[in-house]
N, C-alpha and C positions, 0 to 999 in steps of 0.2 A: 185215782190218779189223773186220769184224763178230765176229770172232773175239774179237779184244780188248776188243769194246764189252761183249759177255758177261762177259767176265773182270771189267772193271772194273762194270760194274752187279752183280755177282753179290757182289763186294766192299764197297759201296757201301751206306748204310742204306735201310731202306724206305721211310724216313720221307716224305711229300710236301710242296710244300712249302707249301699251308697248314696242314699240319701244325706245323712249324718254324715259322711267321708265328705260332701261336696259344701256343705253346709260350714265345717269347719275348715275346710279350706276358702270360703268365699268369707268366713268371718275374719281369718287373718289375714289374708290381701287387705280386707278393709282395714284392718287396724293397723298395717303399715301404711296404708294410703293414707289415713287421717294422722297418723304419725309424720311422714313427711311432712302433707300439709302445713303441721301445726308450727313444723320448724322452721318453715318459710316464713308465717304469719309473724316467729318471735321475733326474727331476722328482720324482718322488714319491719318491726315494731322498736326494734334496738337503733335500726339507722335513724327511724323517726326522733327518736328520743335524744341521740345524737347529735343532729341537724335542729341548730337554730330553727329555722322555719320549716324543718319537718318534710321539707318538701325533695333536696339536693338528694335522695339516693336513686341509683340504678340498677336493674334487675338484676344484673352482673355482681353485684356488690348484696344484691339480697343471698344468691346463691351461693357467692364465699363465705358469707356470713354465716348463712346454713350447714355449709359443711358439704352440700350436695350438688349436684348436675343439673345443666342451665335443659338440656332435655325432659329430665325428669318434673325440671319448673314449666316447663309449658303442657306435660302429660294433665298438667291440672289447674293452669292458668292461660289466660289467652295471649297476657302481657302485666302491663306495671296496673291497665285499668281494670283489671277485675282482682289481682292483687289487694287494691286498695277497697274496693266495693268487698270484698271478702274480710278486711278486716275492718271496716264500716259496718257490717251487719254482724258480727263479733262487736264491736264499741256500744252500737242499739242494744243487743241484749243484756251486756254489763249493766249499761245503764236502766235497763227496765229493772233489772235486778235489784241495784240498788235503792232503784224508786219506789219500789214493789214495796221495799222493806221501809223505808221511813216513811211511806205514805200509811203504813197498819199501823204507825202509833198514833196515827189520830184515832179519834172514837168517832168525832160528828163526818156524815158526808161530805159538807162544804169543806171543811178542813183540811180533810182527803184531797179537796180539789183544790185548795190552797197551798199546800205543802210542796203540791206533785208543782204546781205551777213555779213556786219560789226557787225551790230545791231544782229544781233544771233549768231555772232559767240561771241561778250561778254557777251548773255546772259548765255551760254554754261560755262562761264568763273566764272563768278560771282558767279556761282552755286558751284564752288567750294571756291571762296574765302569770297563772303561776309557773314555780318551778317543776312543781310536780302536777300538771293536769289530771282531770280526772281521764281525760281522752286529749291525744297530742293535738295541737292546734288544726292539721292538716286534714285531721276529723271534719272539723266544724268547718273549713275550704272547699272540702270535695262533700259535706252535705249541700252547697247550695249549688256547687255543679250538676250534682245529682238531682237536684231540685227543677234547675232552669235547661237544665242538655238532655237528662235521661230521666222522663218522668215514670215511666214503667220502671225501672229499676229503683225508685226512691221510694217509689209505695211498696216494691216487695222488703226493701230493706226496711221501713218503718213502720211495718205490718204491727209488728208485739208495741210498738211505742202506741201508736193510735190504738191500738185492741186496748191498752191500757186507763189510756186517757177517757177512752170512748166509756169503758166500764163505770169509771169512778165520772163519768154526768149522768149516766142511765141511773146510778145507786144515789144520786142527790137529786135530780128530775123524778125519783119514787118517792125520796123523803120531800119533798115539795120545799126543796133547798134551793132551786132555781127554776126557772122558767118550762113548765112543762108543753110537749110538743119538738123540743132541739131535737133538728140532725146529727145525732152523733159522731159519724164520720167526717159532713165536711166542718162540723164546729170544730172538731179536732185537730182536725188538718192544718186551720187557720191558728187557728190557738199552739199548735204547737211551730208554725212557722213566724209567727210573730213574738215567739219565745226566741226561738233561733237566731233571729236577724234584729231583735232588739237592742244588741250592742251599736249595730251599725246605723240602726235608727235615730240613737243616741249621739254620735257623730256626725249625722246628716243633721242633726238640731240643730251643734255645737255644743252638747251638752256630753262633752266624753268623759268630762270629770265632775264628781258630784263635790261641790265645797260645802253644801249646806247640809253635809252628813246624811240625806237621805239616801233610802234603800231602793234602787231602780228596779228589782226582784220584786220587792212590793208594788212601788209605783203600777208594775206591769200587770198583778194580779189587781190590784183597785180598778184598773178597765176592765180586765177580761172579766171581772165580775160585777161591772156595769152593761156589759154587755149581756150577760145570761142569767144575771140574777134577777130576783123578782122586783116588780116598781109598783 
């Protein structure tokens, strides 16, 4: 008997059980807090989507939206700017998601790096033109605030974008698909801000419309891969 009790306590966690009693209650505080959260985020994703320019709503109006207390919105925001940096770093990881996924149907490395390149740089695009963006225009606004005003906060938001990018040149710098020896990060950094702001490039040209039916997605990956590919 006692034998067994060994066996099974020795099996058994060590956990005590107000341990467990604190534990599950520290788990469901959290999951109302991330429950809130999430409902502010839709809230303030609805008014986006609402709003012409994405930009016209007020925290006041995220809260009604939500259903919930303008206290309880600042128990976990500081205001409208972290707010939006919160669902900025929500829009980064969508999009790594999705990129994730079209970039494994290539098989070659370079391809990988083609894809990822193309495929965001329309997504970048869309955001200004369609009706249904992939990420609401005000996305792709407060990334280049966050670019030029808060550069700490831009690199913790585009941490999974660059881990990303950064991956898929080390996997084609191995298969001797480009230039071996690249900085992974800051090649990244650049490659993916001159993704970013190539629309605007484009209108600094005067070139905002293409008539001669070419693909500006392409255009931008033939340099960046004159830039890093082999010569």
């Amino acid at each position: 008997m006692f034998g067994r009790l060994s066996t099974v306590a020795a099996d058994e966690p060590t956990t005590t059980w107000r341990e467990q009693v604190v534990a599950r209650s520290l788990d469901g505080a959290r999951a109302r807090a991330e429950n809130r959260v999430q409902r502010y985020l839709d809230a303030a994703l609805e008014l986006m989507n609402d709003s012409p320019s994405g930009k016209e709503f007020t925290v006041q109006e995220v809260v009604e939206r939500s259903g919930q207390s303008l206290r309880s919105f600042y128990q976990y925001f500081g205001g409208k700017h972290e707010l939006l940096l919160a669902l900025f770093e929500e829009s980064v990881r969508s999009t790594v998601d999705t990129l994730g996924k079209k970039v494994a149907q290539e098989h070659e490395p370079v391809e990988r790096l083609h894809r990822f390149v193309v495929e965001y740089c329309r997504m970048c695009r869309m955001s200004r033109k369609s009706a249904n963006p992939p990420m609401p225009p005000v996305m792709v606004d407060f990334a280049q605030q966050l670019l030029t005003g808060y550069p700490a906060e831009a690199a913790k938001a585009y941490t999974p974008l660059v881990r990303l990018f950064g991956d898929l040149l080390d996997e084609a710098a191995g298969a001797g698909a480009i230039r071996p020896g690249i900085r992974r990060d800051p090649i990244a950094g650049i490659v993916l801000e001159a993704i970013m702001f190539s629309l605007f490039s484009s209108r600094i040209a005067g070139a905002g419309v293409q008539s001669d039916g070419s693909d500006p997605a392409e255009e931008l990956w033939d340099f960046i891969l004159n830039g890093v590919g082999l010569h």
